[in-house]
N, C-alpha and C positions, 0 to 999 in steps of 0.2 A: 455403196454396196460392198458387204465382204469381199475378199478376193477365191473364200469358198465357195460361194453362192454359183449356183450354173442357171443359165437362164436359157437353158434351152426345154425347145416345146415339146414335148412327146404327146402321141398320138395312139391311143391304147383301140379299146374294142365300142362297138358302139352299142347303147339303151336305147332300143325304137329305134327316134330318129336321130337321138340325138350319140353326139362323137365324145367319150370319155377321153379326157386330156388333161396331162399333168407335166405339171411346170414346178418353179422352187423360189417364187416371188410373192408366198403368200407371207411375207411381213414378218414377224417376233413369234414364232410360234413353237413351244419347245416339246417337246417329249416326255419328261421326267417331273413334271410338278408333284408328284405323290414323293419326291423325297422334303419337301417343306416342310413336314411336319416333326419329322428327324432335326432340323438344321434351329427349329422351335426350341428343340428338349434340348440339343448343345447349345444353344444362345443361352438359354436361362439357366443352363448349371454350368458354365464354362467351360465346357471339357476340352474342347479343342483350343481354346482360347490358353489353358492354363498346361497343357500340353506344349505349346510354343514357349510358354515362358521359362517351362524346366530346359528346353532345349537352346542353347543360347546359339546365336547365328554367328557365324565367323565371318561371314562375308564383310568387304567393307560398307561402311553405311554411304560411302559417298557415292556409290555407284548404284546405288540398291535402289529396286523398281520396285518388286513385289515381298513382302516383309514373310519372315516366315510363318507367321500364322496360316497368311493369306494364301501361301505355296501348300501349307498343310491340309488344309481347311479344302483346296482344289482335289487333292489327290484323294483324299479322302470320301468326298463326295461323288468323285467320277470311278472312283472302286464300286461305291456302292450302287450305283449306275449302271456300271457294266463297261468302264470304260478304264482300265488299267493301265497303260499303255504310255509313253511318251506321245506317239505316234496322235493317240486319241485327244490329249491334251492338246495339239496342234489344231487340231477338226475343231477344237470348243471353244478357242482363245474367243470367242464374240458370243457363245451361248447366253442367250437373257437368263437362263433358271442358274446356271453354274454362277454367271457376274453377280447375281443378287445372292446367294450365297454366299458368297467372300466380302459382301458388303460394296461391288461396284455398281454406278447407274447403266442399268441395261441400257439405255437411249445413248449411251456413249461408245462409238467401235475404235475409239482414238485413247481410249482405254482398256485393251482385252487384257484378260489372264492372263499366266505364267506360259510358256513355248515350253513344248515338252525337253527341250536343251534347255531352260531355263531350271527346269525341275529337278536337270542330271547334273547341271553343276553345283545346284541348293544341297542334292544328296551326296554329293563327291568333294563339296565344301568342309565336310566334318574328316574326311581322310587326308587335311592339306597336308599335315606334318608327314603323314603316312606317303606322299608321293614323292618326295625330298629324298627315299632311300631307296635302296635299289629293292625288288619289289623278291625277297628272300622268304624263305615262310617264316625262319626265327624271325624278322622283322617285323612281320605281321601279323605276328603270334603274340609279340608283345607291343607293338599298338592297339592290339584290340581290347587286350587286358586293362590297359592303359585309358582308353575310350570308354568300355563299359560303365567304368566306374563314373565318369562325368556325365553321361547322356543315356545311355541303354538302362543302368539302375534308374535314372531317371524316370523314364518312362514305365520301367514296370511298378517304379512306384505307384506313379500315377492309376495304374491300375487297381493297384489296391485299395490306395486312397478312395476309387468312385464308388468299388465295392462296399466298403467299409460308410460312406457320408449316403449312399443310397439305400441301405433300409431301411427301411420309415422303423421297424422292430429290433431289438439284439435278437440276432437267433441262439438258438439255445446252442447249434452247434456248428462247425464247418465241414467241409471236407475237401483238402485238398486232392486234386486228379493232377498225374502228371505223365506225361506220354512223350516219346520223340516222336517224330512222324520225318519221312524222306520226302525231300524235297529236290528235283531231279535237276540239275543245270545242262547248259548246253555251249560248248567253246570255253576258253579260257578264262575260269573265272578265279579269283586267288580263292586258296582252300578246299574246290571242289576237287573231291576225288575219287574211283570207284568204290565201291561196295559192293563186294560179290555176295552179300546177304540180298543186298535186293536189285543185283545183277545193274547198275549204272552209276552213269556219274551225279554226283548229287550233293547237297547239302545236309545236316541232322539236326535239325530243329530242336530243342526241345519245349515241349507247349505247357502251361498248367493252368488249372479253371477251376472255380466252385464247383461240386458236383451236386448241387441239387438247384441252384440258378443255373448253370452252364456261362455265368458270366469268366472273363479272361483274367486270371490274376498275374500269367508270365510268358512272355516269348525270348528265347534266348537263340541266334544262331549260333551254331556250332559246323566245325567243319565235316566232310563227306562220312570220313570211319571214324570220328568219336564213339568212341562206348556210349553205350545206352543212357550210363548212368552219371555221366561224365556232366560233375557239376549238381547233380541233384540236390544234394545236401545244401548246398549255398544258397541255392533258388528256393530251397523251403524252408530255410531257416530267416531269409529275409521275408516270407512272405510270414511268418508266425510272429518274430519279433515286431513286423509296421502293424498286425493284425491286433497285435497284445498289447499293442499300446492306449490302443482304445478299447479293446476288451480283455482285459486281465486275466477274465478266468475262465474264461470261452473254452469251452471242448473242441479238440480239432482232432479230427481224424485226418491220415493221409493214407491215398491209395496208388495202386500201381501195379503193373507187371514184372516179371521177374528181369526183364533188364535191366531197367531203373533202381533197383533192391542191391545191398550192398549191406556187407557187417560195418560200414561207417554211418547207413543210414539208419539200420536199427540200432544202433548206439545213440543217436544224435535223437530220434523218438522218442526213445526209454528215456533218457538226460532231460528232455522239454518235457515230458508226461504228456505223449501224443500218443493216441491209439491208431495204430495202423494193422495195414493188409497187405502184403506183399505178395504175386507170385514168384514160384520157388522152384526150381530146376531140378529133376531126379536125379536118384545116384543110387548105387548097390546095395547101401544101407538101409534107403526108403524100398526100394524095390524087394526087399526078403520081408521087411513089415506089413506090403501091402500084397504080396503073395496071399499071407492067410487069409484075406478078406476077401481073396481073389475066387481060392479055394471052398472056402463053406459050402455046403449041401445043400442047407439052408436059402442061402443065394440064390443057387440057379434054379433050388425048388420053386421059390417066390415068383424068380422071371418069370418060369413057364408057366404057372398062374397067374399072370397076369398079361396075358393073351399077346405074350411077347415082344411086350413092347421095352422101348431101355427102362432099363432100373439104375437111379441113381443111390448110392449108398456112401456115408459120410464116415469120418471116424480122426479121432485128435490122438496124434502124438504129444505128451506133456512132456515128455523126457528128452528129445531130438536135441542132439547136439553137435553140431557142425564142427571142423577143426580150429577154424577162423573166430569161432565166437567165445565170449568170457564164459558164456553160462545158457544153461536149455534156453530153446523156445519152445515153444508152442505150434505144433503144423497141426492144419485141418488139410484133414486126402478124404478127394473126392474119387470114388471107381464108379464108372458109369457100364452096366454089365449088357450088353448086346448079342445078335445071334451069333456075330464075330468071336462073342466070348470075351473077355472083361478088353475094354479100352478108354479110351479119353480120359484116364487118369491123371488127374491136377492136383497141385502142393499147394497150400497157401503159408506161409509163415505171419504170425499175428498175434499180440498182446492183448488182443479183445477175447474176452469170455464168453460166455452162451453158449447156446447147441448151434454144432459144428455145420448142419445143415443152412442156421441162419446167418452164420457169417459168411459161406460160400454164396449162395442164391440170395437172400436177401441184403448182400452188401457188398460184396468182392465182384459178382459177374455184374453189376450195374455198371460197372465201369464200362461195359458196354455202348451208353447212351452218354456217357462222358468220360473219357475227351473225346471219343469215335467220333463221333456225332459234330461237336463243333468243328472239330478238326476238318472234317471233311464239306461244313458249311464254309471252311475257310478257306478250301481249295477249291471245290466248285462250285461254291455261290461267290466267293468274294478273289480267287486269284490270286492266293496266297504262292503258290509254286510260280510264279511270274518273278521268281528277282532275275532280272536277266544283266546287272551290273556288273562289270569286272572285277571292280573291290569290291572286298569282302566285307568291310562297315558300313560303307552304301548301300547295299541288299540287307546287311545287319537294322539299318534304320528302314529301309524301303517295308522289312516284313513287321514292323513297329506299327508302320503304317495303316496296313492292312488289318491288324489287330486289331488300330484303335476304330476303324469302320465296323470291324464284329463290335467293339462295345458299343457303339452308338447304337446298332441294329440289336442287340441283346437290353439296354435299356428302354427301347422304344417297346417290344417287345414285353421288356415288363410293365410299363405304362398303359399298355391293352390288356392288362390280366384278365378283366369281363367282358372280351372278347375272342373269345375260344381259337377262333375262326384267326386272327392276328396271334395272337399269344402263339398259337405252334405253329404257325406259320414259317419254315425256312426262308432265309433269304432269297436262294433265287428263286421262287414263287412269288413270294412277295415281290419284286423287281417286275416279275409279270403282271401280276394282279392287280399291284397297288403305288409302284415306282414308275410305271411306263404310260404315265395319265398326259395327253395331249391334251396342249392350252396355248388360247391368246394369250399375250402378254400386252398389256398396254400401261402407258406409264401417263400419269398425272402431277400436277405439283404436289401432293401433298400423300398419293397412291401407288403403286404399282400391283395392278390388277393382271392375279393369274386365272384368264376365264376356259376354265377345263368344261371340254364337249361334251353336251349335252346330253348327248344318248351313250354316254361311257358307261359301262357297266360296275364301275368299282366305286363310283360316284359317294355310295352308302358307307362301302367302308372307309372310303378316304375321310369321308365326314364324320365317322366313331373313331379314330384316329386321330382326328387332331382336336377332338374334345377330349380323347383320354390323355393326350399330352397336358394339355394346358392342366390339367385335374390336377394328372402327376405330377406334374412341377412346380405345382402351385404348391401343394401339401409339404414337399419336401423342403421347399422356402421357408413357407411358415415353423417346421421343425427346427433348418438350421439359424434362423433368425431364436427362435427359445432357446436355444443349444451355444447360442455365439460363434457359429464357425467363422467368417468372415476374417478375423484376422490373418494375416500374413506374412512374412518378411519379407525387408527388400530384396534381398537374392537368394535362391530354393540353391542347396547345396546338399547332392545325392547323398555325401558321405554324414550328414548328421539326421540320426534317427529320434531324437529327441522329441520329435513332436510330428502330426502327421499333418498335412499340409492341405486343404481342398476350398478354394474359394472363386464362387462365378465372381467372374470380371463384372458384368454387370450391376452387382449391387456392392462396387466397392466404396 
């Protein structure tokens, strides 16, 4: 018996005649079988498998218990669980659903998981050089520099890569979203530091996703008051160049708010022939242009015919020219006219053509529902604001982590497209609905049968779930099998972009 297990008798309310009692001796019985079908669609495309292999383990081999897949592959799964935590990973070390997950025999307790200190030294194993010095910021300013480029480019390649080898179609277009979002810490952690913008101590992420999949194409840590924009260009200039190499002539748009916007990024646009949208910060010059438009007769004649509700009214500057910039852009100004009398007036600067209306509402404010939208399925469905590590490239990998649990639950997600009901499903809904399915577990020679309870009400959807797995990952085999992806090389090396890399372990 674990040394979890408590085997005391409780003595609840009674039915009739009879006494409700509960005990903790009912056998292999786990909680979470509705994530199997997940753990299906990363078996057959490799994703975590090929994940560990960009990430090379420092640890020595001679002493090594649990391999890093095996560490990844745990943490990974018990995010998407609900179970983040070091702490939680202790509670699981003998879980049947989590052991068969990482590939161990549930019927074996002389074999558990990784100890949640087993998982802080796996994450604190990539900072070894970094503990050597004394713990300075320039030091760890440029270890991280230093690291990125071996293991973090890594991995957000990786990201790209899944994007890119999972369409079944080339899309005609992309659209990069890119957002920071605060990430709040607590005690001594390297790099955290106030932000009186958002009043704490904290870390600055910056995120970036497809904006019409909502899939992850980059997580970058950054420290507490990095500028907004700090870095952007880099992070989308790798995600265009690994994107362009398998589609050449692909339309990519990129979007964003006005922190992330920079006269280095609308240079770096215009040079790739990327059509973007930026917001754009007011100033005295936009402010006497948008006066007239403020002023018209016209205007508040409209409003008050229109039983005073806001009126939005658009209009393009072609000539705007900034001090910073070589040459005009293009701003669309939004004035939105109220009983207040004109306010919520917004700048967009943009390369894209059309009416000024349809670049604002039909493409700039969607930004809305991405990165908003994942972002916040990554902090409260998945626990992405939990780095609670001291170093700063441990939290740097631990929020990698996290990421790669959104792509798993963002692929599965697209594997259910004809089902409504899964397809916009957020994660932590799904975790209720369709991840929190109680099940025997019993093990055979040649089986391990997960027998989920009979009268569970998700029963229907767990079962169009892992037929539309098998669907989806059947077709996309059969694709990259026509296509030839499978090859490889012996060692993935972040710094050559020469070819893009994506092949399940399984059919090597």
């Amino acid at each position: 018996m674990s040394e979890t297990q408590c085997t005391e008798q409780l003595e609840l309310f009674e039915v009739g005649r009879q006494q409700v009692t509960m005990t903790f001796d009912g056998g292999q019985v786990v909680s979470d079988a509705g994530l199997l079908p997940i753990r299906e669609l990363d078996l057959k495309l490799g994703i975590l498998a090929e994940a560990a292999r960009r990430m090379p383990d420092p640890r020595s081999e001679k002493s090594l218990t649990h391999s890093a897949e095996d560490i990844l592959t745990q943490q990974v799964y018990q995010i998407l669980a609900g179970y983040p935590d070091g702490n939680d990973a202790q509670l699981l070390r003998n879980d049947p659903l989590f052991k068969s997950i990482v590939g161990k025999d549930p019927r074996c307790e002389d074999e558990p998981l990784a100890s949640g200190s087993t998982i802080n030294r796996f994450l604190h194993a990539f900072t070894r050089r970094e503990a050597e010095k004394p713990i300075e910021e320039r030091d760890v300013i440029f270890e991280v520099r230093r690291n990125q480029i071996e293991r973090i480019n890594a991995m957000n390649d990786l990201l790209i890569d899944v994007f890119v080898r999972t369409r079944k179609k080339r899309p005609a277009h992309i659209i990069i979203d890119l957002d920071p979002t605060a990430d709040p810490t607590h005690g001594k952690q390297q790099l955290t530091m106030f932000n009186g913008f958002y009043d704490q101590h904290q870390y600055l992420p910056m995120m970036l996703f497809e904006g019409e999949t909502r899939m992850p194409l980059g997580a970058w840590l950054r420290h507490g008051t990095a500028h907004a924009g700090l870095g952007a260009v880099e992070m989308v200039r790798r995600i265009v160049e690994r994107t362009r190499q398998h589609w050449p002539d692909i339309t990519i748009f990129v979007r964003g708010d006005a922190g992330v916007a920079s006269p280095e990024m609308y240079d770096f646009c215009e040079a790739e022939g990327l059509l973007y949208a930026f917001g754009y910060g007011t100033n005295e010059a936009l402010k006497r242009r948008v006066s007239e438009l403020e002023l018209e007769e016209n205007t508040k004649l409209f409003w008050w015919m229109n039983c005073c509700r806001p009126l939005q009214r658009f209009h393009v500057f072609e000539d705007y020219q900034a001090k910073s910039w070589p040459h005009a852009r293009r701003i669309v100004t939004k004035v939105e006219i109220t009983q207040l009398g004109s306010s919520n007036i917004r700048y967009v600067v943009t390369n894209m053509s059309g009416e000024p209306g349809g670049i604002y509402r039909g493409f700039y404010v969607q930004r809305g529902n991405v990165p908003e939208r994942p972002i916040g399925e990554l902090k409260n469905g998945l626990h992405m604001d939990r780095l609670s590590s001291h170093r700063f490239l441990a939290n740097g990998h631990k929020l990698m982590t996290h990421v790669l649990a959104y792509l798993l639950y963002s692929l599965f997600r697209e594997a259910n497209a004809e089902t409504p009901e899964l397809n916009k499903m957020e994660v932590g809904t799904a975790r209720v609905r369709l991840f929190k399915a109680g099940a025997l577990v019993q093990s055979t020679h040649r089986r391990i049968w997960f027998k989920v309870a009979s009268h569970w009400p998700g029963s229907k959807l767990l079962t169009q779930a892992v037929k539309a797995v098998k669907s989806y990952t059947h077709d996309l085999l059969e694709l990259w099998r026509s296509q030839n992806l499978f090859a490889e090389p012996d060692v993935y090396d972040p710094r050559d972009r020469s070819h893009i890399v994506f092949a399940p372990t399984l059919l090597k």
